[in-house]
N, C-alpha and C positions, 0 to 999 in steps of 0.2 A: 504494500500500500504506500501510494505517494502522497503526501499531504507537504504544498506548499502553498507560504504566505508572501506577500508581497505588500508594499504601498504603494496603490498606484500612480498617486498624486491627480488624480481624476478621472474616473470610471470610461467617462467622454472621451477624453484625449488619448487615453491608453487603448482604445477602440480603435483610433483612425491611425495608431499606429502597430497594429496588429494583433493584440491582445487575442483574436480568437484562432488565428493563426499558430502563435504558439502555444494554445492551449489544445489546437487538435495536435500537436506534435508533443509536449510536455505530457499528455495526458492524466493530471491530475486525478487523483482519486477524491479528494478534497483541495479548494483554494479558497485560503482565506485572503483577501484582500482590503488594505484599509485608506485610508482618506478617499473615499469614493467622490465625494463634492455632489453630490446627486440624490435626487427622491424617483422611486419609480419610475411617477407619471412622469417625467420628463426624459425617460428612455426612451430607445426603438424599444421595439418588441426582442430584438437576438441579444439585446442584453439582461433584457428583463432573467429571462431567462436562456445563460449562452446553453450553445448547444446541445439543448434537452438537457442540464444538469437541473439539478432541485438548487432552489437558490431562495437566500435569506436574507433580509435587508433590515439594519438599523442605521437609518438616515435623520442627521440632525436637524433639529428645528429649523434654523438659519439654514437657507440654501446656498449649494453652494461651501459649504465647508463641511471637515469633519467625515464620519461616517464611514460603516463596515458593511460588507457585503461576504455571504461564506457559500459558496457553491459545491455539492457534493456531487459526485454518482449516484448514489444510491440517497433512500429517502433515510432521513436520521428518526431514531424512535423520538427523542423530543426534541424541542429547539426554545430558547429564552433568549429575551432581548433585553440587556443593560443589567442594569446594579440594583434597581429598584430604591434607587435615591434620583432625584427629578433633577437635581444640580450636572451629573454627571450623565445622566440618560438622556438628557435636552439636546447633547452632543453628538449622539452616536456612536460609541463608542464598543460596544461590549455586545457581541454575540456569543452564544454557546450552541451547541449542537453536540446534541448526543447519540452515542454508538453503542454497539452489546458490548464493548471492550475498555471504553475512554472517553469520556468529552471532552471534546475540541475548541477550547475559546479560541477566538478570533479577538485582540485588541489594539486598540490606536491610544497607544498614552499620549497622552497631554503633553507640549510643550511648552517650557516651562519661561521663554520669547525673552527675547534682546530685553535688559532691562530685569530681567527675573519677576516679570510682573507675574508670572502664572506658576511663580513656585511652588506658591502655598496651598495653591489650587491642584497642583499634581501632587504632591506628596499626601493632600488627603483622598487625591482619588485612589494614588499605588494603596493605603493603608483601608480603606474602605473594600477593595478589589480584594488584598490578601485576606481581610476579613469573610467576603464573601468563599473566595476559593477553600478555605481552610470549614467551612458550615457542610461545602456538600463532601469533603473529603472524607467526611464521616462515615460516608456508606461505603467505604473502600475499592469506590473505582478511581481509577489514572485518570491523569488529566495532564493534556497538550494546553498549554498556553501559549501561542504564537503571536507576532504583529511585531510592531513598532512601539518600541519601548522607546524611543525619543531617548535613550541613556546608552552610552559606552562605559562599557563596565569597567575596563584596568583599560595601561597605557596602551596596552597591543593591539586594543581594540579601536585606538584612531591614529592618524599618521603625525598628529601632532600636539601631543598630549601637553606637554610643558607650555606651548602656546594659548592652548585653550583650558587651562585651570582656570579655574572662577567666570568659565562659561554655561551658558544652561546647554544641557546634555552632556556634562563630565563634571559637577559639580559635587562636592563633598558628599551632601545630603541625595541626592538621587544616586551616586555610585552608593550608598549605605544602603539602600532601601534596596536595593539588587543582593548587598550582603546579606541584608535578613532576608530577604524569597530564597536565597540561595539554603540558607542557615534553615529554613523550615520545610527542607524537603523537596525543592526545585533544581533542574539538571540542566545547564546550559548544553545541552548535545553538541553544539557544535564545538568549543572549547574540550568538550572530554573527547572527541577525535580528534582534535586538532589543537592540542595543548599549546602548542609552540607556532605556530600558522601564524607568519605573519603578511600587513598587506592584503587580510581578508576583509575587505570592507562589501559595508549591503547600501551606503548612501555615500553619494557628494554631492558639493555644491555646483548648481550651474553656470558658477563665477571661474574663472581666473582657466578656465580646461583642465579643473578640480579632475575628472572622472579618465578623461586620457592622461593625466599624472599620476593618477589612479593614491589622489589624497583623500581619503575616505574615513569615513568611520563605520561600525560596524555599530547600528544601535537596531535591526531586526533580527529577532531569536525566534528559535524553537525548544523553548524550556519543556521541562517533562516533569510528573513528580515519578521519584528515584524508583516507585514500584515499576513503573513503564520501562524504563532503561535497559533491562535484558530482553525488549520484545524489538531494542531499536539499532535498525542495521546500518543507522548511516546518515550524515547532514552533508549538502553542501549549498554554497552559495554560486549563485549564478549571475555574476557578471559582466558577460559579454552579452547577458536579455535587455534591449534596451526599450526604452519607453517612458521613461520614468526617472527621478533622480534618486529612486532606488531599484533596487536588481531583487529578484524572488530569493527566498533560501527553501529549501527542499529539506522533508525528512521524509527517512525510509524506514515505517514498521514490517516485520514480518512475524510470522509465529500466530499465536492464535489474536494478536491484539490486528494482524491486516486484513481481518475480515469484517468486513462494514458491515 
């Protein structure tokens, strides 16, 4: 089973530049995708729903920004939309969709903008989200948290780490809030393949030919909780997928969690 996320920095724009194209080539078992920028009605119809997948929408209030979209194969036994707090659901941010094996959130963290104006605003969403994650972990199924976490976690994970200390997405308080998800049971898969990987970046900027200097940081994951981790064969990132001023990352289950 292949389950990849992406942002696509606008459902629209990532359409006319091929987004279905490489989705009949990539063929996805599940794609989560996030900053959608879009409501339904303002789709064609082959996005609505691409290529006969089942597809889920949590699109923010404000059009036009924000917003996840999680497209499976197969139909999910349930599916929930946000956090069930109206501050952070107004955005769109928080799909879930569930499997006989795992549920799959799909999220778009918050950034935390030039200025750290939306610091305080992310850190109570990360801390409201682990709360929520840690309620249904009760019943003892895994859980795939993927998306855009808007944070690089250590230096390896952006090209220019000493440069951008006391910027938002490498800032003290959001690398810690990665410490304790880490500390409670979350697996950055692609870091446990690839310990030492460096230059693996999932976003640049579309200033300065950020993405052909290939200066990136790497703030999309595919975290696991650690029950899932022996069902998981494998992450990479894909950045030569363009479209977007971020690239997918892909994870590979197999065993009994790749049966949807």
């Amino acid at each position: 089973m292949k389950l990849y996320s992406w942002n696509v920095n606008g459902i629209r724009s990532v359409a006319q530049k091929g987004l279905l194209a490489w989705m009949r080539v990539a063929q996805p078992d599940a794609l989560c995708v996030q900053e959608t920028k879009a409501h339904v009605e303002q789709l064609d119809a082959e996005l609505v729903r691409p290529l006969g997948y089942h597809a889920y929408w949590h699109s923010g209030a404000r059009r036009g920004y924000s917003g996840v979209a999680t497209f499976t194969r197969e139909e999910p036994q349930s599916v929930a939309v946000g956090l069930g707090i109206p501050e952070f659901d107004d955005e769109g941010r928080v799909l879930m969709t569930e499997f006989p094996s795992f549920r799959l959130f799909n999220i778009y963290f918050p950034n935390s903008q030039r200025g750290l104006d939306r610091l305080d605003y992310k850190l109570r969403f990360c801390n409201a989200l682990l709360a929520h994650l840690s309620r249904l972990r009760r019943d003892g199924k895994p859980l795939v948290v993927c998306g855009d976490y808007n944070t690089a976690h250590r230096p390896i994970d952006l090209r220019n780490p000493r440069e951008n200390e006391g910027n938002a997405g490498f800032l003290p308080e959001e690398r810690a809030w990665i410490d304790t998800f880490v500390a409670d049971g979350y697996v950055d898969t692609f870091r446990t393949f690839h310990p030492d990987a460096e230059g693996c970046y999932t976003w640049w900027s579309y200033q300065f030919s950020a993405r052909a200097r290939n200066i990136g940081w790497r703030i999309d994951y595919q975290f696991v909780t650690s029950d899932l981790m022996p069902s998981v064969l494998g992450v990479r990132i894909w950045p030569e997928v363009t479209g977007s001023d971020h690239c997918p990352v892909e994870l590979e289950l197999g065993g009994s969690a790749a049966a949807l």
